[in-house]
Structure formats: structure tokens, C-alpha cells
C-alpha positions in Angstrom: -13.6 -0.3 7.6 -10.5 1.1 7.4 -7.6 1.5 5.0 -4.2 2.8 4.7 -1.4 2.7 2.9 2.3 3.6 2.1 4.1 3.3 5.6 7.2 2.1 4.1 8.2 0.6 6.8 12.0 -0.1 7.9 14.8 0.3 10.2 15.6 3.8 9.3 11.8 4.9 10.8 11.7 4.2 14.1 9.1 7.2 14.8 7.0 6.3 11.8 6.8 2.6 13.1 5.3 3.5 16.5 3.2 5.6 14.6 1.9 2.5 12.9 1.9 0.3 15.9 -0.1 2.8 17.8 -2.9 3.1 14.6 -3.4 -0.9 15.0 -4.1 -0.6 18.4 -6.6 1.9 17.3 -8.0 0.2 15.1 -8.6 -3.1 16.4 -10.6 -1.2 18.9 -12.7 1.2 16.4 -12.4 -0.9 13.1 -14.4 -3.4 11.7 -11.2 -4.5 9.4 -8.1 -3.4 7.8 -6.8 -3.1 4.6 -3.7 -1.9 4.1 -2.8 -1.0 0.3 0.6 -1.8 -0.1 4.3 -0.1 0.1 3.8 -1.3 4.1 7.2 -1.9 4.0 10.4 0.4 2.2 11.3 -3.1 1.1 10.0 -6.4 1.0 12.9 -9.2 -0.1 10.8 -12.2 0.7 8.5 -13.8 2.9 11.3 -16.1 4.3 12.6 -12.9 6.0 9.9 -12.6 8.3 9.4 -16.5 8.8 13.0 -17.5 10.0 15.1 -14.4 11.6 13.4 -11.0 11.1 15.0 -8.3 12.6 13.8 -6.5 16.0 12.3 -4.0 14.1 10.6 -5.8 11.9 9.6 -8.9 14.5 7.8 -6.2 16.5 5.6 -5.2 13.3 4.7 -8.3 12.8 3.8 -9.3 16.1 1.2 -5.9 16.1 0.0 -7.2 12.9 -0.8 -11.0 13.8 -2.5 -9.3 17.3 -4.3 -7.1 14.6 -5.4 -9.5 12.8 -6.8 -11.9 16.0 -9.3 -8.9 16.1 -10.4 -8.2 13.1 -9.9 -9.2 9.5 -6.7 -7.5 8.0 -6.0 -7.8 4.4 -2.6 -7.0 3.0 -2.2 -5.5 -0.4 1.5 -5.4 -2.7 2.9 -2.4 -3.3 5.8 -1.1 -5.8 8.1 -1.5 -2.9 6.8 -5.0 -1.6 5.3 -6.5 -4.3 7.0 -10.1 -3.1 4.9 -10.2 -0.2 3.0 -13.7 -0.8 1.2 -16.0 1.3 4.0 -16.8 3.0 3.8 -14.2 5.2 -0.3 -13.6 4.9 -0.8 -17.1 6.3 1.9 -16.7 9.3 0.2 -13.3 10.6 -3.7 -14.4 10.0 -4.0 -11.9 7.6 -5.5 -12.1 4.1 -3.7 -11.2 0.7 -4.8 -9.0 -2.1 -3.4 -9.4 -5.3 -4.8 -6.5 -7.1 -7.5 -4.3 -7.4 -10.7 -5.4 -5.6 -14.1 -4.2 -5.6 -15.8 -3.9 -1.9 -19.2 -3.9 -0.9 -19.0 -1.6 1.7 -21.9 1.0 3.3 -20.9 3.3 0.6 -21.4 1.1 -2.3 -19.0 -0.7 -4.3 -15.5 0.9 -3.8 -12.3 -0.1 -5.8 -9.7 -0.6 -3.4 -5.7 -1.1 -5.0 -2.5 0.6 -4.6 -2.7 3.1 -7.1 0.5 2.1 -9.6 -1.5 0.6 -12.1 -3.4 3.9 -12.8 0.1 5.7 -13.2 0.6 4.8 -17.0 2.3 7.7 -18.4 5.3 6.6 -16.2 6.3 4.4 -19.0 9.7 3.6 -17.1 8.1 2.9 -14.3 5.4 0.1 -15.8 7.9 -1.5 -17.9 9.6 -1.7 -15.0 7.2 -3.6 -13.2 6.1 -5.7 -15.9 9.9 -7.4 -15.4 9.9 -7.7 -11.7 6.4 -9.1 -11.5 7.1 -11.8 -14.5 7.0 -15.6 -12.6 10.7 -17.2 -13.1 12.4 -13.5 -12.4 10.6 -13.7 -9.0 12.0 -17.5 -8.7 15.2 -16.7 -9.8 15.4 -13.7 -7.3 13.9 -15.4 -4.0 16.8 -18.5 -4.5 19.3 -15.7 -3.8 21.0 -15.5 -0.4 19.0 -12.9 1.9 22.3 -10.6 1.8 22.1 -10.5 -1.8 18.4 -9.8 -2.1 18.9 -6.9 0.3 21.4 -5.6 -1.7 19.5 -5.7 -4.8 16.7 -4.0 -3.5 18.8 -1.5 -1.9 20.1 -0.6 -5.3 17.2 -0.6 -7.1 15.6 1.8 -4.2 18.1 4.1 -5.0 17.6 4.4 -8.6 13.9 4.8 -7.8 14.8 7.4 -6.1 17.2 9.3 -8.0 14.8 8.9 -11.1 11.9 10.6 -9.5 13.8 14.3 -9.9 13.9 14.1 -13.8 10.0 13.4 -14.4 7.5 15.6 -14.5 4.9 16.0 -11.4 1.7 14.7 -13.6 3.8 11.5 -14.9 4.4 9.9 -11.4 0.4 10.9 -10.6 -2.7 9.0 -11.9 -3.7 9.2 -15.5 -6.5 10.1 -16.0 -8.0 8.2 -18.3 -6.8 5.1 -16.7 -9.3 6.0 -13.6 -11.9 6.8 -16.3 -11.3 2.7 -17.6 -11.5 1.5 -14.2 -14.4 3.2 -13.0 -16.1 2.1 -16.2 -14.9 -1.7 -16.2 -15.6 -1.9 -12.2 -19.2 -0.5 -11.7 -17.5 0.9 -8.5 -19.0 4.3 -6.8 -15.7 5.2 -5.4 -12.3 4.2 -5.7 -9.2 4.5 -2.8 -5.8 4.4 -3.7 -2.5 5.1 -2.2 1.4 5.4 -4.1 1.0 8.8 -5.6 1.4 10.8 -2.0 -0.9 12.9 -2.8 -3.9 12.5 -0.2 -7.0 14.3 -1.6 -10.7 13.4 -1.6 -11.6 13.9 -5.6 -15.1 14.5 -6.7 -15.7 13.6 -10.7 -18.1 12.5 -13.5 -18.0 9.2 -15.1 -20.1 9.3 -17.8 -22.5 11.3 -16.0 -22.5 9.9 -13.1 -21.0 11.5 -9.8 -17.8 8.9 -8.4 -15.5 9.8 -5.7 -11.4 8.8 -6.1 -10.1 9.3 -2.1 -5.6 8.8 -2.8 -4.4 7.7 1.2 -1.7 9.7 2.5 1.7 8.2 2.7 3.2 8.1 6.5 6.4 9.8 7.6 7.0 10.9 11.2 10.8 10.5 10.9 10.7 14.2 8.9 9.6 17.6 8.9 6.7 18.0 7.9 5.4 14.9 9.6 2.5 13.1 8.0 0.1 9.9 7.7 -3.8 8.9 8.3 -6.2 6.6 6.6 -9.4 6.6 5.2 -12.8 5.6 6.8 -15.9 3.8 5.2 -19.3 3.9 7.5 -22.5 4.5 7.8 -21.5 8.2 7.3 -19.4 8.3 4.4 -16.1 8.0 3.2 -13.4 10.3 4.3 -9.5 10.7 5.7 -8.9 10.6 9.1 -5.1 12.2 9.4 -2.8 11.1 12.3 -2.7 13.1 15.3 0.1 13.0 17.0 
């Protein structure tokens, strides 16, 4: 099984998006499925994009991921960048959708698989934020739009991300802790893996006594310097990162 997460995706990383293309030809020959945990795409306006006239760029993706998905099951998770993916698109590639955090029975034990946001609750700005964008008739409201103005709103909204992320503090965009405490407790899980926070690590802690691992997936850049991306890996062997070698 493998997982990854936090590609962003787009026209602006060509490099980044062979990068991809070339992991799901890996993987379709070394894994026994995918999951990948959201933020696949920089932006994600709405299903209809990729189902009547996607760009070259992002035809090609999706192409590689219906192939992927002919070989082994792929599940597609929603990220704070693409959180509109539905399943629209799911149903169109072959691939699966999750919806939140899921617990897998894996060789490893139960492992809590999401994108990581939720965990992130001392970003106060940030979770009210998604609490709008994620309420039903703002969605609606948003997908009747032309395409045009959809792209433009996300492009704006991108931006503001962005420029927002210099005034907080390092430990307010990363998990909190006691948020990964609650969702240890509340899933029974033995591990959880989680991407958003761009901060790959393999963590060791103690939940109530008990020994739990929380493995964060890398993000994926090869458009910049320094160049970085992998995955994670549950077998028979453990659970660990595999980065990508160029």
C-alpha cells in the first residue's frame, strides 16, 4: 500500500508533474493500491473541468490516473486546495473517493489515513475558513459560476493563502497536538499518516501508554531548489517514507 500526498498539481509544474506521472507507473507495478491524501492539485474548481475540456496538462494527469487506477485500486482524498473534488471526477477515472479521515486495516494494524488540516486547530483563520468553503449551498452557489470565474476566485484566494502564511507562527500552521492525542484516542488506530503540514517526519509517541507512530508525507516540488517529494510504504515490513529519487 501506498500513499502520498500534496503534489499540487498545475500548469506552473511541469517537472513536478512528470515526477508524478513517473511514481504511477511505479506504482502500479510495486503497489498493491494508492491513496493519495489530498492537495493533488494547486487547485481544484470543479469536477466539470476535468469532464468536458481539461487542459493538456491536466488531460495528461488524468489519463495516468484512470491507467492507475485499471491496475490497482486508487483512492483520492480532498485537500485544502481541492477540497471540491467529488464523484464527478472519482467515477470518470475508476478511482474511489475519501471524504475524510479513514481508518485502514493494513499489515501494520489499523492506520488513520487523512490529509492532516483537521489536526491543525490552532490555525483559527485557517478552520473558520474552511468551515465556510465546505458549507453545502456555498459549494452550489460556487460550482454554478462560469469556469473563468471559478478560476479566478481560486486564484485569489490562493494568493491570500499565501501571503498569510508569513505572519503566523511555525507551530500554528503544524499539528496540534492534542488534536492527534483525540484522534488516536477516538480511532483505536496504531498509526496515523498525514500530509498538509510539509513537514515529512516519522514521529514515535505515547498515547496513553501505548506506543503509536504519526508518519506526515512529504509535499512534492521538482520545479525548485531544493527539489523534494516521496511517499510512504505499509507492508509486511513496516511503515516508512520512500523519498523520490530522481
Amino acid at each position: 500500500m501506498w500513499l502520498a500526498s500534496d503534489m499540487h498539481l498545475g500548469p506552473a509544474s511541469p517537472h513536478t508533474r512528470d515526477a508524478f506521472l513517473k511514481f504511477l507507473e511505479q506504482a502500479c507495478a510495486q503497489a498493491d493500491a494508492l491513496f493519495l491524501c489530498g492537495d493533488i492539485f494547486d487547485t481544484w474548481i470543479g469536477d466539470d473541468l476535468a469532464l468536458t475540456d481539461p487542459p493538456a496538462w491536466l488531460d495528461e494527469v488524468l489519463l495516468a490516473l484512470a491507467r492507475t487506477a485499471k491496475a490497482i485500486p486508487v483512492w483520492l482524498g480532498r485537500g485544502n486546495r481541492d477540497f471540491l473534488i467529488g464523484p464527478g471526477l472519482t467515477s470518470h477515472l475508476g478511482a474511489r473517493l475519501l471524504k475524510g479521515p479513514v481508518c485502514l486495516d493494513t499489515p501494520q494494524g489499523h492506520v488513520l489515513v487523512s490529509h492532516g488540516d483537521e489536526y491543525c486547530t490552532a490555525d483559527l483563520g485557517y478552520q473558520r475558513f474552511k468551515r465556510i468553503v465546505h458549507t453545502g449551498w456555498i459549494q452550489r452557489v460556487f460550482l454554478r459560476l462560469s469556469l473563468e470565474r471559478r478560476q479566478a476566485i481560486a486564484e485569489w484566494a490562493r494568493r491570500r493563502s499565501m501571503a498569510s502564511h508569513g505572519g503566523k507562527a511555525p507551530e500554528i500552521m503544524d499539528v496540534t497536538p492534542d488534536a492527534v492525542l483525540d484522534a488516536f484516542r477516538h480511532s483505536g488506530a496504531a498509526a496515523m499518516i498525514h500530509g498538509h503540514t510539509h513537514r515529512p517526519a516519522v514521529h514515535g509517541l505515547r498515547v496513553d501508554g501505548a506506543q503509536r507512530l504519526r508518519v506526515v508525507l512529504p509535499d512534492w516540488d521538482l520545479d525548485h531548489e531544493p527539489s523534494r517529494g516521496g511517499w510512504a510504504v505499509i507492508d509486511t515490513h513496516g511503515i516508512r517514507l520512500q523519498p523520490l529519487v530522481q
